[in-house]
C-alpha positions in Angstrom: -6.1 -54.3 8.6 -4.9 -55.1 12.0 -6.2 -58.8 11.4 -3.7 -59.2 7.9 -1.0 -58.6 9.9 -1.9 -61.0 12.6 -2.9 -63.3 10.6 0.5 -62.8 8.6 2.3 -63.5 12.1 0.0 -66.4 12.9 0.9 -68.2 9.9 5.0 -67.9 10.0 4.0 -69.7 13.7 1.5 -72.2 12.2 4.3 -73.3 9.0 6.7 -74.4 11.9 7.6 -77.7 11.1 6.6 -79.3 14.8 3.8 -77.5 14.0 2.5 -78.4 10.5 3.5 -82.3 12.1 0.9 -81.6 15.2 -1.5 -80.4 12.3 -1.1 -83.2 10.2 -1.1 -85.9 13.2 -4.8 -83.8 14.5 -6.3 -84.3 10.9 -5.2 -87.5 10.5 -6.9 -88.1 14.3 -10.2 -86.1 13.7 -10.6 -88.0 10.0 -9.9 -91.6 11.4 -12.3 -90.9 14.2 -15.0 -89.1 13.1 -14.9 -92.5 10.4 -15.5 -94.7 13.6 -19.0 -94.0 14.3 -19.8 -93.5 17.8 -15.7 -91.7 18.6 -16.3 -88.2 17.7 -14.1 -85.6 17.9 -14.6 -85.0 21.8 -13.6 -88.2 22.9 -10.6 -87.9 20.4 -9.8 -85.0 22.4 -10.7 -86.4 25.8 -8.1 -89.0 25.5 -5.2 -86.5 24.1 -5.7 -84.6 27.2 -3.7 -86.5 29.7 -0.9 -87.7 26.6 -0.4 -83.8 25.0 0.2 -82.5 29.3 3.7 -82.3 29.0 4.1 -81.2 25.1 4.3 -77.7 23.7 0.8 -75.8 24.8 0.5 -74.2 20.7 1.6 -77.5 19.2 -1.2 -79.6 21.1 -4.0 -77.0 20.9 -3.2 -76.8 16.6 -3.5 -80.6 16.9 -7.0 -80.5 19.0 -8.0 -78.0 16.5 -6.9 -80.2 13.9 -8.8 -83.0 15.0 -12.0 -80.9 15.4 -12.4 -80.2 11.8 -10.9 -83.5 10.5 -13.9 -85.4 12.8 -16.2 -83.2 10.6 -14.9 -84.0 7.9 -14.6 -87.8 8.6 -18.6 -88.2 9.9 -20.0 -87.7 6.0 -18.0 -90.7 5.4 -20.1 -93.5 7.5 -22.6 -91.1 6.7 -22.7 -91.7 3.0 -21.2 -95.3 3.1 -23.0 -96.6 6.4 -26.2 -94.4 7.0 -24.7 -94.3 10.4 -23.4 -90.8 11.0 -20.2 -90.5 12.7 -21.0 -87.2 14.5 -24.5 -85.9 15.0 -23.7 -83.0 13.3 -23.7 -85.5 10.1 -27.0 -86.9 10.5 -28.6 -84.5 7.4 -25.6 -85.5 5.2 -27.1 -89.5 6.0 -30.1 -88.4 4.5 -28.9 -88.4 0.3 -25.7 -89.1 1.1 -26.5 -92.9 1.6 -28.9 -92.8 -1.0 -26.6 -91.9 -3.4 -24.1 -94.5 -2.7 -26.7 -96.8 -2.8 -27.4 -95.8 -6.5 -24.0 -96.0 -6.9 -22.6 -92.1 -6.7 -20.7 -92.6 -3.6 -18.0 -91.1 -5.0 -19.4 -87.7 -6.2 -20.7 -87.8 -3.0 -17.5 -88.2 -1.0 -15.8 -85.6 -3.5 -18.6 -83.1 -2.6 -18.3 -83.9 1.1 -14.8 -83.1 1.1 -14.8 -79.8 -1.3 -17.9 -78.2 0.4 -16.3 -78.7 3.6 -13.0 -77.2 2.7 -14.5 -74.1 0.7 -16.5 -73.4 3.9 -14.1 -74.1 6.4 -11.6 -71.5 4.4 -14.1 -69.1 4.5 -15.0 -69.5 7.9 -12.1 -69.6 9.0 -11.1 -65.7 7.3 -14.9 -64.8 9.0 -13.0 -66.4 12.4 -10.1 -64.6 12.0 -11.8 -60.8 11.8 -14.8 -61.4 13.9 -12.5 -62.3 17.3 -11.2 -59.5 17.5 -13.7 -57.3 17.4 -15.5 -59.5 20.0 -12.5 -59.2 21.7 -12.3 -55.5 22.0 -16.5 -55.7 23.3 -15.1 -58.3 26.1 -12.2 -56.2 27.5 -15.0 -53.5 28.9 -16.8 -56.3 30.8 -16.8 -56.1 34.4 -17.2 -58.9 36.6 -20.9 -58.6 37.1 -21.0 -58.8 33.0 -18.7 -61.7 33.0 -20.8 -63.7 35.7 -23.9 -63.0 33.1 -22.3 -64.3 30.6 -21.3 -67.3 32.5 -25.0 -67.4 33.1 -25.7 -67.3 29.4 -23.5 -69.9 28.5 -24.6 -72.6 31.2 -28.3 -72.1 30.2 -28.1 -72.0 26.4 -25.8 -75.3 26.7 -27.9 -77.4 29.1 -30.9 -76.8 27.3 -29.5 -77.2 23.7 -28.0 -80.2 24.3 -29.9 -83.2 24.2 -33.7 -83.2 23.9 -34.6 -82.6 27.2 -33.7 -78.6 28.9 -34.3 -80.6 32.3 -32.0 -83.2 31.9 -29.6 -80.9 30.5 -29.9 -78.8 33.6 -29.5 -81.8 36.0 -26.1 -82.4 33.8 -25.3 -79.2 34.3 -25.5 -79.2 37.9 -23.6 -82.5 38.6 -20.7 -80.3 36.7 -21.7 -77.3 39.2 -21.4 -80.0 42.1 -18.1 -80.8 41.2 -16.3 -77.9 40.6 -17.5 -76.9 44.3 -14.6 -79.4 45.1 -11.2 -78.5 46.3 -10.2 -75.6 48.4 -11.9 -72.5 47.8 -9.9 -69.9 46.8 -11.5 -67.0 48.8 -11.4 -68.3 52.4 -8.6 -71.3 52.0 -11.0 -73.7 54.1 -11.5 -77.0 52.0 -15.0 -77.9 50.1 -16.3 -81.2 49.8 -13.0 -83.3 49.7 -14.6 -85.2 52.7 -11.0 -85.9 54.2 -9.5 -87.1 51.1 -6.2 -85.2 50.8 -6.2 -85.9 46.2 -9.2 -83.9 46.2 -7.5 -80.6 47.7 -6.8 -79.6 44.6 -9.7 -80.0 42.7 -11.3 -82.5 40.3 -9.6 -82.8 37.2 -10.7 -81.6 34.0 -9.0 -84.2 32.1 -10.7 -87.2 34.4 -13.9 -85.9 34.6 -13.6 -86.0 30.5 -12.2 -89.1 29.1 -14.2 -91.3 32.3 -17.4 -89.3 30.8 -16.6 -89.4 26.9 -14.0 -93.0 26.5 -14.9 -95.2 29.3 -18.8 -94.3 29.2 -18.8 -94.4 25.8 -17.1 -97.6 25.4 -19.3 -99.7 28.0 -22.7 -98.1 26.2 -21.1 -99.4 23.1 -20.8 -102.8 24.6 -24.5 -102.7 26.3 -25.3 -102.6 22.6 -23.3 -104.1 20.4 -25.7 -107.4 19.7 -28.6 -104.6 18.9 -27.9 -103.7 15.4 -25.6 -104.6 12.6 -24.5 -101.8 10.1 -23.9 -103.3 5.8 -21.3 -101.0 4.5 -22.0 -99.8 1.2 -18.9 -100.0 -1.0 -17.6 -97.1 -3.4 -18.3 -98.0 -6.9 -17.0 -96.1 -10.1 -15.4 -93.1 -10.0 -14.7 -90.6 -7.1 -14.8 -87.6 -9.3 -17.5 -85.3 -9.9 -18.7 -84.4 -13.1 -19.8 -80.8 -14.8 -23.4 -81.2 -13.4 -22.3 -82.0 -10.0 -20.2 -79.4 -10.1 -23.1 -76.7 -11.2 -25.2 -78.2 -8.8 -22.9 -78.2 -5.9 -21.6 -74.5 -5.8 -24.1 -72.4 -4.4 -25.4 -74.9 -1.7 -21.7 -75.5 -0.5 -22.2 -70.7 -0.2 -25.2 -71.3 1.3 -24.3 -73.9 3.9 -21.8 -71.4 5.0 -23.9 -68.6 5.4 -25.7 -70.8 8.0 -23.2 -72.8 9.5 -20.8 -69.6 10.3 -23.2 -67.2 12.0 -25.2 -70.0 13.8 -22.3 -71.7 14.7 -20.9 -69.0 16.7 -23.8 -68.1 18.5 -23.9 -69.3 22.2 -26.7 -71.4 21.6 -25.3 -72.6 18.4 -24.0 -75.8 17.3 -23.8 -78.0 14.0 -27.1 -79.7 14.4 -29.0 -76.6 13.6 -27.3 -75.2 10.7 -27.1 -78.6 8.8 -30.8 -79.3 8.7 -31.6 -75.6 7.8 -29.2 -76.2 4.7 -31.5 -79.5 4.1 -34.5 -78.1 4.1 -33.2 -75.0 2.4 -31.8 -77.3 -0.7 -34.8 -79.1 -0.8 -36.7 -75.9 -1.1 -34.5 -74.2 -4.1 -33.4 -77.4 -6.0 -34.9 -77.6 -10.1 -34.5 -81.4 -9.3 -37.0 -82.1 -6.4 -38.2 -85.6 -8.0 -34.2 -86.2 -6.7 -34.5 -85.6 -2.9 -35.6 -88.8 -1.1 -33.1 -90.6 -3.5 -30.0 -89.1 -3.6 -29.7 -85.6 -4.3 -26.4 -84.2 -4.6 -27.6 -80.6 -3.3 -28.5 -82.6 0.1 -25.0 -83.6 0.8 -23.4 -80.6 -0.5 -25.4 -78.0 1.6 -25.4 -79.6 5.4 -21.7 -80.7 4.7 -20.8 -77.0 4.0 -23.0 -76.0 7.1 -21.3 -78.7 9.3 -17.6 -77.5 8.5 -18.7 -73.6 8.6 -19.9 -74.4 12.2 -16.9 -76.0 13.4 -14.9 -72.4 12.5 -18.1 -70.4 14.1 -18.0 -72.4 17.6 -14.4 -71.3 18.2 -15.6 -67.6 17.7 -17.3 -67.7 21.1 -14.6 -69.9 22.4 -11.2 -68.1 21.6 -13.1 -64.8 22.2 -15.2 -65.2 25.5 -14.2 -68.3 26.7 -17.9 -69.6 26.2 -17.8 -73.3 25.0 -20.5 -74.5 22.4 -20.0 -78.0 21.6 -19.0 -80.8 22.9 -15.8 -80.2 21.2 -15.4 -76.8 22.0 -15.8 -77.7 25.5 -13.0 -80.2 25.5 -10.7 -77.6 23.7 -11.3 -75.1 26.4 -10.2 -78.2 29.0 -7.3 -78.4 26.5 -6.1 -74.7 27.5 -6.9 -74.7 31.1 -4.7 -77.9 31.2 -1.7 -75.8 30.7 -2.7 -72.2 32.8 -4.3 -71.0 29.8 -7.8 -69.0 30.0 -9.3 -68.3 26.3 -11.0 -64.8 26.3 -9.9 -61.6 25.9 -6.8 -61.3 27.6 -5.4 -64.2 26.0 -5.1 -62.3 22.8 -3.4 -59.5 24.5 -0.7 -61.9 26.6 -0.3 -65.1 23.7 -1.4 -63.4 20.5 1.3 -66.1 18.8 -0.5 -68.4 20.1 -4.0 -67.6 19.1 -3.3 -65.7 16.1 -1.3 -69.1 15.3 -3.9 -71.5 15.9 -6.2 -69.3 13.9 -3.7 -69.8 10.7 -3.3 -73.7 11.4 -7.0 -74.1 10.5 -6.3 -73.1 6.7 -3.4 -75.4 6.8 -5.2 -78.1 8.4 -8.4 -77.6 5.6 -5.9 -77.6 2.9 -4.2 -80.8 4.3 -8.2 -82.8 4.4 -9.0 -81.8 0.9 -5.6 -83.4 -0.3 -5.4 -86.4 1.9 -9.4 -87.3 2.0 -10.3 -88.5 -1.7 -7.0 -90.0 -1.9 -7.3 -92.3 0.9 -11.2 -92.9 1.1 -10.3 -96.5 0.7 -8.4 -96.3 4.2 -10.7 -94.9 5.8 -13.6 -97.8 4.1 -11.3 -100.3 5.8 -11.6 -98.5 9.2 -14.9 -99.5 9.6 -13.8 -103.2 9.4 -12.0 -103.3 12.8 -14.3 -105.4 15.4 -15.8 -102.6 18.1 -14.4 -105.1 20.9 -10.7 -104.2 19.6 -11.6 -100.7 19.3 -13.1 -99.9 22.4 -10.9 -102.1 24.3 -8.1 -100.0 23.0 -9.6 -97.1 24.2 -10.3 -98.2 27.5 -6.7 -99.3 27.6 -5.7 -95.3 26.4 -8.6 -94.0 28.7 -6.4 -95.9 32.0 -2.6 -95.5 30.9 -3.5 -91.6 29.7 -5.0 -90.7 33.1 -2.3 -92.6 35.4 0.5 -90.7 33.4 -1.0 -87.0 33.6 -1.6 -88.1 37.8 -0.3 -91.4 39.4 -3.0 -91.7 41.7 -5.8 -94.7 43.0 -7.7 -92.3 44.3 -7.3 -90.7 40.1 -8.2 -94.0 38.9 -11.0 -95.0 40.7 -12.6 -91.3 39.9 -12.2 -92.4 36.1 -14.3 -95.5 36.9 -16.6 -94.1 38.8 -17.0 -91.0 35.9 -17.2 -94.2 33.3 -20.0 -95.4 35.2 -21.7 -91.8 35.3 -21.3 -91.2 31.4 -22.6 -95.0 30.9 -26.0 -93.7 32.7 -26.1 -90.7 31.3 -26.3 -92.2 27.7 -28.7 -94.9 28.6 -31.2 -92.5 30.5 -30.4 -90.1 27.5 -28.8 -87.0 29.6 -26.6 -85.1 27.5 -22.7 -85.2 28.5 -21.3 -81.8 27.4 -22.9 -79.8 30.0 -20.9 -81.8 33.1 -17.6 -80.6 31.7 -19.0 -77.1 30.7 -20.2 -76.8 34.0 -17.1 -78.3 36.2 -14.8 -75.5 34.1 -17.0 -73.2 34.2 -18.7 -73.2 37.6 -15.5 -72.0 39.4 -15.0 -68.8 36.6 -18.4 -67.9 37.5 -18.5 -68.5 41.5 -15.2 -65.9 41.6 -16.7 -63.8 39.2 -19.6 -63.5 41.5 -17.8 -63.2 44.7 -15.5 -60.6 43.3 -18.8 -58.4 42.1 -20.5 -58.9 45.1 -17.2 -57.4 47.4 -16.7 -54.7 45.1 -20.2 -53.4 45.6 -19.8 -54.2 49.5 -22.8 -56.7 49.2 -25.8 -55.7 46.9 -26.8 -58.1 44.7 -28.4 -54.9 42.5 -24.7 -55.0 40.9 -25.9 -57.7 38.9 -28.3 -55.7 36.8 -26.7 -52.2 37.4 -24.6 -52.9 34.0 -26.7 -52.4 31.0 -24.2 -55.3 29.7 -24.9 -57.9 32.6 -28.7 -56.7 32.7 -29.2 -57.7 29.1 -27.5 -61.2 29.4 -29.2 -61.7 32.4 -32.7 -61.5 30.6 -31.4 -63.3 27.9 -30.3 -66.1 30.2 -33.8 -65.9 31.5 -35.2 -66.5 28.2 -33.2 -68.9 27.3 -34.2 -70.9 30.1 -37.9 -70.5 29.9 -38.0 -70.4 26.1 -37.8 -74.2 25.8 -40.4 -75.3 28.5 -42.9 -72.9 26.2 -42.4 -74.6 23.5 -42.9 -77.6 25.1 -46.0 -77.2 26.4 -46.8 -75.7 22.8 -46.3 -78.9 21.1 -48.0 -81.2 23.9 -50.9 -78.7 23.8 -51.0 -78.9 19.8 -50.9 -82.8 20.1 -53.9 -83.0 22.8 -56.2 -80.9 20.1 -54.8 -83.0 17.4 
């Protein structure tokens, strides 16, 4: 009952007008870019991060929120129209969606796109709203050798999920690690690693590490490969709506896509990627039409588009909750608080609960506000993908360079950005996933003082760390976690020599 009544609260907070304007402006965002394939939702944020430092902290969080689900929404569109998903999290939509606009049911599948996604983002969202807090009231009994487990959980679950390597997610993980050693350590006050550079003192930033990482690495791996492949746009023919059939044959997968996307979604170790190709497979299984998969089953887009939008609600579970990032996303949102003093987890909700409680209560607003302004402007978002990539990304890059001088007029700040460009440029050419490097530099420092603090408190025996029942139990499921993917490596290379 407690939860009506916040939620009630949240909401007079979320139907401020500067409010319901960030929402719409983040939608509006998140739609346009997750259209743009290759500009997901992260780097969306990334770029925000240095503008929104100066502007209300609830406004510009409801707007990163805002852009998170509207990049969902938007990456079924190149999806469907393109075959070139706009997110990754979109890549099982590709599979019928494409095919169906090839036959010439783009529309229906659009409409079910954008109606699965906002069923399953309402009722995620509710399944957000009560599941915090009682997350919330687990969290307040940690101690700080159960918070530096769950640190531990969170940097081994996102290094190896991400990307298809758990070794090069580690070695991400680790540059983060590196630099968040930088700066002057709060325990002793001597300075780490600034190697007599006086901008370093405090710290590398957050906000530099992510848009050199996510805009300006992004936008010179876009150029390395721009001459490599050309995408046809498929145009929307006949109507957008959906008839009876669709209808019937679009409910229960756009349920079931939820009941994965949620649950899996707010796991540590969670993600869209998962949930979206269980729906698939799921839909494939149950359809009476299975002559139609392969060539443009409706069921296929309905389900992993539910699942994709369900997730989105599920990652900020963990986030809002624990302060555990789970997406690349997610990750940038939790750069998004820090930027202004804020630290998600538990005693957030006791200190700002207008704050959470309204950001919780944007997210209905901001799912109402897709479903009404996607079908009606498809065709603005078709003509999207005609701007040339070397506008586009030059844009950005321009964004990327203005964004990070404004937040901190520095040359030492500028040539970090390029040299972080540079960084995320390698990274996506050698295939090393991205996320982890910011998890990792926000993270890192949480965990280090967590550490420290258990450590003094138990004058020096490292036995603290398993003492907890709590910390023990992360601890081995870190462990497994870590060693759980190697296995299974070796599994399928062992399966492939017998083969």
């Amino acid at each position: 009952m407690d939860a009506f009544f916040a939620l009630a609260h949240g909401l007079t907070v979320a139907i401020q007008p500067m409010n319901m304007l960030f929402a719409l402006i983040g939608v509006l965002l998140g739609t346009a870019v997750g259209v743009l394939p290759g500009i997901g939702p992260a780097l969306t944020v990334a770029l925000l991060l240095p503008i929104t430092f100066k502007l209300d902290p609830g406004g510009s969080i409801i707007m990163f929120a805002g852009i998170y689900y509207g990049g969902m929404y938007g990456g079924s569109t190149t999806a469907i129209l393109i075959n070139t998903p706009g997110e990754s999290a979109s890549m099982a939509t590709a599979l019928e969606g494409n095919k169906m606009a090839k036959a010439g049911r783009g529309g229906p599948a659009l409409a079910t796109s954008a109606i699965g996604s906002f069923v399953a983002g309402t009722i995620a969202t509710l399944g957000l709203a009560f599941l915090a807090p009682t997350l919330v009231e687990l969290a307040v009994k940690f101690g700080p050798e159960d918070y530096f487990a769950l640190m531990c959980v969170a940097f081994v679950t996102v290094s190896a999920t991400f990307g298809d390597s758990p070794v090069r997610g580690l070695t991400s993980l680790f540059i983060g690690l590196a630099l968040g050693v930088v700066g002057i350590d709060k325990l002793t006050g001597q300075a780490r690693m600034t190697f007599g550079v006086p901008d370093l003192l405090d710290g590398v930033e957050v906000t530099t590490l992510a848009v050199g990482l996510f805009a300006v690495g992004e936008a010179l791996y876009v150029a390395s490969r721009r001459h490599i492949h050309e995408e046809v746009l498929e145009p929307v023919r006949g109507s957008l709506w959906m008839t009876k059939q669709d209808w019937k044959r679009s409910w229960m997968p756009w349920l079931r896509g939820t009941a994965f996307g949620f649950p899996i979604g707010a796991l540590p170790a969670g993600g869209a990627e998962i949930p979206t190709f269980l729906s698939y497979s799921t839909e494939k299984r149950l359809t009476k039409y299975p002559e139609e998969f392969g060539h443009g089953a409706i069921e296929g887009v309905a389900g992993p588009e539910a699942a994709n939008n369900a997730s989105a609600a599920g990652t900020l579970v963990p986030l809002l909750a624990l302060g555990l990032p789970t997406s690349a996303t997610a990750a940038m949102m939790l750069a998004g608080f820090q930027q202004y003093g804020l630290n998600p987890g538990p005693l957030l909700f006791a200190d700002r609960p207008d704050l959470v409680w309204g950001l919780i209560a944007s997210l209905f607003i901001a799912n109402t506000m897709l479903l009404v302004l996607n079908l009606p402007l498809v065709g603005l978002w078709v003509k999207l993908l005609a701007i040339p990539q070397p506008w586009l990304y030059a844009g950005i890059l321009v964004f990327a360079t203005m964004g990070t001088i404004a937040a901190k007029p520095s040359i030492v700040e500028l040539a970090m950005l390029g040299v972080f460009g540079v960084l995320g440029f390698l990274m996506r050419r050698f295939d090393y996933p991205i996320a982890p490097v910011v998890v990792g530099l926000i993270l890192g420092p949480i965990a280090e003082s967590q550490l420290r603090r258990a450590l003094s408190i138990s004058l020096g025996d490292p036995l603290v760390l398993v003492q907890s029942p709590i910390s023990a139990t992360l601890l081995a499921i870190a462990a497994i976690a870590l060693v759980l993917p190697f296995v299974l490596q070796g599994l399928n290379r062992f399966k492939a020599e017998e083969d």
